[in-house]
NUVEXTOR-69683 format. One record per residue (C-alpha): x, y, z; residue in three letters. Coordinates in steps of 0.001 Angstrom, whole numbers, padded with zeros to 6 digits, always signed. Example, Ala and Ser with C-alpha at 12.3 -4.5 7.8 and 13.67 -1.06 7.14 Angstrom:
<atoms>
+012300-004500+007800ALA+013670-001060+007140SER
</atoms>
This chain:
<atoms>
-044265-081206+055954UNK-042299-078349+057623UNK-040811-080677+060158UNK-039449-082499+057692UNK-037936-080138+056129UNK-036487-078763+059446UNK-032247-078338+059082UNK-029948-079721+061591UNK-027125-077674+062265UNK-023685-079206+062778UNK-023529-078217+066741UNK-026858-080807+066799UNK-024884-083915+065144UNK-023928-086918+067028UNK-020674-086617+067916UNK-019148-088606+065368UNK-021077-087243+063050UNK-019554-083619+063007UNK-016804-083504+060122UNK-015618-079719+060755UNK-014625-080731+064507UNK-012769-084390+062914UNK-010384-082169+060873UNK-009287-079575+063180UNK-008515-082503+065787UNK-007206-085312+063421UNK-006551-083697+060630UNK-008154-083529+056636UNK-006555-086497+055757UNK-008764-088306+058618UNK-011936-087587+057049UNK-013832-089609+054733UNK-014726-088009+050812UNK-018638-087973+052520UNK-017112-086373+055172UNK-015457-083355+053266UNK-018222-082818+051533UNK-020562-082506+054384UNK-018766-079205+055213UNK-019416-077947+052195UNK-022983-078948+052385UNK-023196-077273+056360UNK-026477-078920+057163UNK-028752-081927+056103UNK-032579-082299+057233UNK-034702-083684+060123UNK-034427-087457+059046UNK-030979-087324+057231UNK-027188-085306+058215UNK-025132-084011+055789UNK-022427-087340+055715UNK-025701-089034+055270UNK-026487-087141+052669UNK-022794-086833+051203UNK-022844-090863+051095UNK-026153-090671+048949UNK-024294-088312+046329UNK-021473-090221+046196UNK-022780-093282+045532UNK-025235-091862+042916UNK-021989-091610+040859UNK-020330-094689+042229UNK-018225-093288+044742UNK-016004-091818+041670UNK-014802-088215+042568UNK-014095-087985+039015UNK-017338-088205+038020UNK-019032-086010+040761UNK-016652-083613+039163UNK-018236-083349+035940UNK-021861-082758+037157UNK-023614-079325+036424UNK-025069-077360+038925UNK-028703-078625+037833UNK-027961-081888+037781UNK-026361-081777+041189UNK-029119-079838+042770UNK-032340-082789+041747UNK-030842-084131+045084UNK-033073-083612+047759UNK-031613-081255+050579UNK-029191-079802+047727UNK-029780-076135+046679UNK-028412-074435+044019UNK-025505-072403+046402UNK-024345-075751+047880UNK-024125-076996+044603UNK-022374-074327+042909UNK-019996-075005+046622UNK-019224-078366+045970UNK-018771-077664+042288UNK-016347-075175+043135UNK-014455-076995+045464UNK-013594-080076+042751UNK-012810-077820+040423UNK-010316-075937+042961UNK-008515-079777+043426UNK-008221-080591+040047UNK-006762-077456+039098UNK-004401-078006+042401UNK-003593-081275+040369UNK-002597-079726+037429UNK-000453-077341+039137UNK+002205-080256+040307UNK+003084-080878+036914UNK+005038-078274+035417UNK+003580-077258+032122UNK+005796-077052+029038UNK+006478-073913+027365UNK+008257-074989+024460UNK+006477-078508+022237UNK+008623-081323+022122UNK+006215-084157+021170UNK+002645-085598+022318UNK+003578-085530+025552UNK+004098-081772+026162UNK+000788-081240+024070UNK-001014-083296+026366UNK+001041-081642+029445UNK-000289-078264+027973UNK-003719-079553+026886UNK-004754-081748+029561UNK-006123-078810+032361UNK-008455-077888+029575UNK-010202-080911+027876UNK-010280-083653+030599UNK-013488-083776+033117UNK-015830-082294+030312UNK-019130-083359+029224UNK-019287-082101+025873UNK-016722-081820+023060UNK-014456-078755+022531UNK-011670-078215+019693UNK-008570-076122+020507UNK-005394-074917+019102UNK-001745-074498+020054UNK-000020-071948+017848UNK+003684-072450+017727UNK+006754-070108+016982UNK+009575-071501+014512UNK+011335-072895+017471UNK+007927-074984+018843UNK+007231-072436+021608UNK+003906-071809+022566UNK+002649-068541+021644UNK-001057-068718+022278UNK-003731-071439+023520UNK-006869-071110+021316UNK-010741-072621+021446UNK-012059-072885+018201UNK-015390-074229+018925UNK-017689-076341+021747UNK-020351-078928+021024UNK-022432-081690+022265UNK-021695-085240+023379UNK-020922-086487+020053UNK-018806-083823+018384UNK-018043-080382+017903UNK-016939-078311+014476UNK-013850-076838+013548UNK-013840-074423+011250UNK-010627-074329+009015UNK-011042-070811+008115UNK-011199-069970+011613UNK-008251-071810+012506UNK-005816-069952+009878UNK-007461-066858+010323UNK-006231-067048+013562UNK-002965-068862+012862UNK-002286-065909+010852UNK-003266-063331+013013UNK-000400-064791+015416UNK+001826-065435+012538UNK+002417-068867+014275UNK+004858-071033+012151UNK+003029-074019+013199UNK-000127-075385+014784UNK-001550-078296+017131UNK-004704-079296+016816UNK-006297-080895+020095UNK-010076-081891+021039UNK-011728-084122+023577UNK-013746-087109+023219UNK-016279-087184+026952UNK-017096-091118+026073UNK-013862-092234+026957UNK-012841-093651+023251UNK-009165-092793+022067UNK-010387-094214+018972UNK-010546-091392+015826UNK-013948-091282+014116UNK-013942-090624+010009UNK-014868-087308+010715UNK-011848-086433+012830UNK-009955-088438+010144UNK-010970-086388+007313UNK-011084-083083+009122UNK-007184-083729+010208UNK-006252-083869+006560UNK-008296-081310+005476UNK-006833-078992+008085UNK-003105-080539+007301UNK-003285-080072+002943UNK-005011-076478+003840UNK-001752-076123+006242UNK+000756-076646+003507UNK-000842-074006+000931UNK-000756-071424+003524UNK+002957-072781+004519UNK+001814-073376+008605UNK+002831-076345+009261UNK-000061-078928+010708UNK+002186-080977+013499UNK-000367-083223+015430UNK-003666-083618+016773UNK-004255-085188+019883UNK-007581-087005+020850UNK-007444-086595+025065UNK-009690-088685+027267UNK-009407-088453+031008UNK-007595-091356+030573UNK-004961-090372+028088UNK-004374-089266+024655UNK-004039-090586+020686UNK-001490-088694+018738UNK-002228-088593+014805UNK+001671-088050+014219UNK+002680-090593+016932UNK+000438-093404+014764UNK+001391-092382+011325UNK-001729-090496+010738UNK-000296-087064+009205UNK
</atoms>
């Protein structure tokens, strides 16, 4: 049993099979997603190399970066030959290129419509596995003055406390607020709940004279804007 579990270091790969040596001599762009991840990995075990085991991972998730990226650290690490420290690497590393993503799109500073919310919003509800509710708190003139998570839940939904939201509105003595929240399964689609909570939220808005502009529904897809459908 030992043997078996015996690593191979890169120096021992086939030739072909060493992904470090690939990029310094063709370049990143010359290596396969198995590839890249092999270096983070560093070594695989008697019967299998890292690429080998790279390949396995990926198609696990169906060769779908975009899934690998929303993996835990536990879930990642049931894969034999995967510890928790070259999970928490390869983690790391996803997270480090979708935030490089995010970066080539200038982000708003001032709210001109669903867009910019989603523009602002996107970086911090796409690629999650549970549900999280946030707010954008706006000045008179729409510009942003604060980013705020309200709450986090499960797979199904989260709760957002109206209370909590003015409380903090007012705090900020924002003029206006945005109300944004994720939905991990994909579906645009508002439930009841999110229906009713919007115009709860919205009537509760126009007693306390903060106006309630939109709430967007983002997917890692794209977004549904309550205000751009005729919903507030």
């Amino acid at each position: 049993m030992e043997a078996y579990e015996t690593k191979i270091s890169i120096k021992a790969w086939a030739e072909e099979d060493r992904p470090r040596e690939k990029l310094n001599s063709q370049g990143r762009r010359a290596l396969s997603d198995a590839e890249l991840i092999a270096i983070l990995i560093g070594s695989g075990s008697r019967t299998e190399s890292a690429v080998e085991l790279s390949k396995r991972i990926l198609h696990h998730y169906d060769n779908d970066l975009q899934k690998l990226g929303k993996v835990s650290v536990n879930e990642l690490s049931r894969f034999k030959g995967i510890g928790e420290a070259k999970a928490i690497s390869i983690i790391a590393a996803l997270e480090l290129g979708r935030r490089r993503g995010d970066t080539e799109v200038k982000i708003p500073e001032t709210i001109t419509g669903s867009n910019s919310v989603y523009q602002v919003m996107r970086r911090h509800l796409v690629d999650l596995n549970h549900e999280e509710f946030w707010i954008l708190l706006l000045s008179r003139s729409c510009k942003i003055i604060s980013k705020e998570l309200i709450s986090k839940g499960g797979l199904s939904g989260t709760v957002a406390d109206p209370k909590i939201i003015f409380h903090i509105a007012l705090q900020h003595q924002a003029s206006s607020i945005i109300l944004a929240h994720n939905h991990p399964s994909g579906n645009l689609k508002p439930s009841q709940q999110d229906i009713d909570l919007t115009k709860k939220i919205h009537q509760a808005g126009r007693i306390l004279d903060i106006g309630v502009l939109d709430h967007l529904i983002i997917t890692d897809g794209g977004y549904y804007s309550f205000a751009d459908e005729g919903m507030l």
